[in-house]
C-alpha positions in Angstrom: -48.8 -0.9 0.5 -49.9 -4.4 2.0 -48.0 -5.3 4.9 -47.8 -8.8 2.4 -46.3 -6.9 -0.3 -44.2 -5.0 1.4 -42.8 -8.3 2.9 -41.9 -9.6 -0.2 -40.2 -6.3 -1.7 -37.8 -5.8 1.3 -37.1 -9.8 1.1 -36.4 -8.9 -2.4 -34.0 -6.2 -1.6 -32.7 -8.3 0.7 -31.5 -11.2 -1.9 -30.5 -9.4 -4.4 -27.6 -7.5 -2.5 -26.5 -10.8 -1.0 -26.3 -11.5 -4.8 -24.4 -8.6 -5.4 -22.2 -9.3 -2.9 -21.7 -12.9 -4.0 -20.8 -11.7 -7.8 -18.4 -9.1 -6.7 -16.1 -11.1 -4.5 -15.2 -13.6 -7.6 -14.8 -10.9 -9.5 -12.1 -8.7 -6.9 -10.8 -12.0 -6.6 -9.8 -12.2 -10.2 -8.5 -9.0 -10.1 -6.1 -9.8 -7.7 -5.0 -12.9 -9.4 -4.3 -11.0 -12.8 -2.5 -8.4 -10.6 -0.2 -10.7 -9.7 -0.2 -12.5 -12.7 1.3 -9.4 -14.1 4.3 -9.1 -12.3 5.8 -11.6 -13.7 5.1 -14.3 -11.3 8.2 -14.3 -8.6 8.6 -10.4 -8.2 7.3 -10.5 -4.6 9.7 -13.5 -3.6 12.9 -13.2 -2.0 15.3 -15.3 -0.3 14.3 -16.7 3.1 17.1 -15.9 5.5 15.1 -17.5 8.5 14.9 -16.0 11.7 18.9 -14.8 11.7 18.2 -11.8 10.1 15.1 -10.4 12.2 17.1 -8.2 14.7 19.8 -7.8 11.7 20.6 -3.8 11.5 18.8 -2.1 8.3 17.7 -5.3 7.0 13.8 -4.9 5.7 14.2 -7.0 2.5 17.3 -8.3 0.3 18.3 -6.2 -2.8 18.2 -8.3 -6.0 21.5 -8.2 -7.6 21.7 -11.3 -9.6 22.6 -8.8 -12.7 25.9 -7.4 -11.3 29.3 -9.7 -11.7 30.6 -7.0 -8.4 28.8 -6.1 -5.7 30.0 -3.5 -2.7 29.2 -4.3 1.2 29.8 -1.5 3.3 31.0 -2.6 6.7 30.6 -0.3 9.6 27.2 1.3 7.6 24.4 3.3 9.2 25.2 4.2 12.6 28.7 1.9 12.3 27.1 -1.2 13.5 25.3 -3.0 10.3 26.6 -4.0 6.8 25.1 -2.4 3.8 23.3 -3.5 2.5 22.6 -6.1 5.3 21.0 -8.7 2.8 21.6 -9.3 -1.3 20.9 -11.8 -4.0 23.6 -12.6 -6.2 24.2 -15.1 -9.2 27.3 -17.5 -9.2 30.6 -15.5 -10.1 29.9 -12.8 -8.6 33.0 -11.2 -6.5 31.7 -9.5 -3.1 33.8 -6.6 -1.5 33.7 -5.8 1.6 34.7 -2.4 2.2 35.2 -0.9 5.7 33.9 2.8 6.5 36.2 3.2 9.6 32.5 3.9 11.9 31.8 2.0 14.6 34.9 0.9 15.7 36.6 -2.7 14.4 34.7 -5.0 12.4 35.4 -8.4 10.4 33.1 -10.7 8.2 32.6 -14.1 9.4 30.0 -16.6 7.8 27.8 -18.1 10.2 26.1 -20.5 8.8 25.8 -22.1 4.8 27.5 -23.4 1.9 30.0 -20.8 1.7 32.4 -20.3 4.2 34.5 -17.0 4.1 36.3 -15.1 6.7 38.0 -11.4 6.9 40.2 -12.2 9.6 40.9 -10.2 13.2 38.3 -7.1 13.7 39.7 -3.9 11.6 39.0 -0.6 12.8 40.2 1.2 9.1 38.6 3.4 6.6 40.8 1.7 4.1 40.2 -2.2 4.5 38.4 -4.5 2.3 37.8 -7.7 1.6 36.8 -9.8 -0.7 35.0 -13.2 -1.9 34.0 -14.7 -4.9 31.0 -16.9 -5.0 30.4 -19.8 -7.3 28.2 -22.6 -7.9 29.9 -24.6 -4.9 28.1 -21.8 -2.8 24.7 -21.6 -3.7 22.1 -21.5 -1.4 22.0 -18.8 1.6 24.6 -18.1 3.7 24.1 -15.4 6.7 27.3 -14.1 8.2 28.4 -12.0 10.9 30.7 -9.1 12.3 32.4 -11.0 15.4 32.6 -7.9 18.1 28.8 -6.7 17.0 26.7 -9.5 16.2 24.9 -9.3 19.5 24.3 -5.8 18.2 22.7 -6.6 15.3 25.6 -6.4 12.6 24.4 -9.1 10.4 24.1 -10.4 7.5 22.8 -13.1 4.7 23.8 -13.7 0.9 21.6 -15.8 -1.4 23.0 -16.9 -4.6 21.3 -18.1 -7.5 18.2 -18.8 -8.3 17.1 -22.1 -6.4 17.2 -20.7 -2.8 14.6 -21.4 -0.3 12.0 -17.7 -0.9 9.3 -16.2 0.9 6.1 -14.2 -0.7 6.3 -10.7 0.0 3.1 -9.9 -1.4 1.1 -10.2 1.8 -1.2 -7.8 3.3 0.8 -4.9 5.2 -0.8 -1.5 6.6 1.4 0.4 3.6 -0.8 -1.5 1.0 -5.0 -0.9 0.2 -5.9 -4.1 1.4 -6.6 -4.6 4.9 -6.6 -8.7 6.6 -5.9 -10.1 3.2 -9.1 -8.8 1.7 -9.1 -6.4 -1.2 -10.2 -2.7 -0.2 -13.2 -3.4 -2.6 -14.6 -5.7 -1.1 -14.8 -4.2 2.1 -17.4 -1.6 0.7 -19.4 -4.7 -1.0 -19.6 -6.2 2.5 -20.4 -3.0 4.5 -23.0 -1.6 1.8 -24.7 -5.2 1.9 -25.0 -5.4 5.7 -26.5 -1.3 5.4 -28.9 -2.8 3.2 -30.3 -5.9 4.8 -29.9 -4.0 8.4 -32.3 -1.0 7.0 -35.0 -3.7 5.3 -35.5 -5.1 8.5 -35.9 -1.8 10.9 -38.2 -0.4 7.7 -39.9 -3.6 7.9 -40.4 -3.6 11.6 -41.7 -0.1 12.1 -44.1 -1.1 9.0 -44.9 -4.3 10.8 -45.1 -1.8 14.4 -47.0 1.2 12.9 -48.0 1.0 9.7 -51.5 0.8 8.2 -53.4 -2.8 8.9 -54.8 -4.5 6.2 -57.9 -4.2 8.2 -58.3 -1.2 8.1 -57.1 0.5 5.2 -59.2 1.1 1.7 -62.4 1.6 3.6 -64.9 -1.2 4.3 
């Protein structure tokens, strides 16, 4: 082969993978968008309790509980200093207990900051204490609360109620999901077979160029 026609071929090579490439990354991203097209739209929001919550014991996310008319708090949960669950979503007229577990010393429930404004009373140290609050319409929004002796602690906590609360998209790249940086996985292997491609049509190309026959010199005279 012609150093001229081999030229053209690895150019050729080289094009049509960057094409490849091109094709496939509309097409992952389409994917992606029926993905989350299929979940319903709003599956992977949740309420956005701001910064309160960050240091909040056992919080990760809220539980969605806008289907229940009661919902349970345990106060003195995991190791006795965090309400569990630390973070819900409720729908207007639903009744919140409080119940105490009797770990981790006394407790109470004070909000901290929101529409509703609810308050246990003097720190409890009882297995048998509850409390309870029933939140309406006149509370909607979110609400975060505290336990007075342990919120420096990280007894925390944050109720959302109804639907029109400020929300964050959950759906985010995270080293639990097969995406990496907000790029599909698939794509990834598009990138790194293209770049294998081009980098091997230039060093085949090169040594050709180097070492390979001259059109001088090759087919006799």
């Amino acid at each position: 082969m012609k150093r001229r026609d081999f030229m053209r071929a690895a150019g050729g090579a080289s094009v049509a993978a960057t094409a490849a490439a091109g094709a496939a990354q509309p097409a992952a991203a389409s994917s992606a968008e029926g993905g989350e097209g299929g979940s319903g739209g709003g599956g992977n929001l949740e309420p956005d309790f701001g910064a309160y919550l960050d240091d909040a014991n056992l919080y990760e996310s809220a539980e969605d509980l806008r289907d229940q008319d009661e919902v349970t708090i345990s106060v003195g949960g995991g190791d006795g200093l965090a309400f569990d669950p630390p973070a819900i979503w409720i729908s207007p007229g639903t009744t919140v207990t409080w119940e105490w577990t009797g770990e981790g010393g006394a407790h109470n429930v004070v909000a901290n900051e929101g529409p509703a404004e609810f308050n246990s009373g003097d720190p409890v140290d009882s297995s048998s204490a509850t409390y309870e609050f029933e939140f309406t319409e006149d509370h909607a929004g979110i609400t975060t609360y505290y336990c007075n002796p342990h919120e420096t602690s990280g007894m925390k906590g944050g109720i959302a109620v109804g639907d029109d609360v400020p929300t964050i998209d959950t759906s985010g790249p995270s080293l639990k999901d097969p995406s990496h940086f907000g790029v599909d996985i698939h794509e990834h292997w598009v990138g790194v077979s293209v770049i294998l491609m081009i980098t091997v049509s230039l060093l085949f190309t090169f040594f050709m160029l180097k070492y390979g026959e001259s059109p001088h010199t090759s087919g006799g005279n």
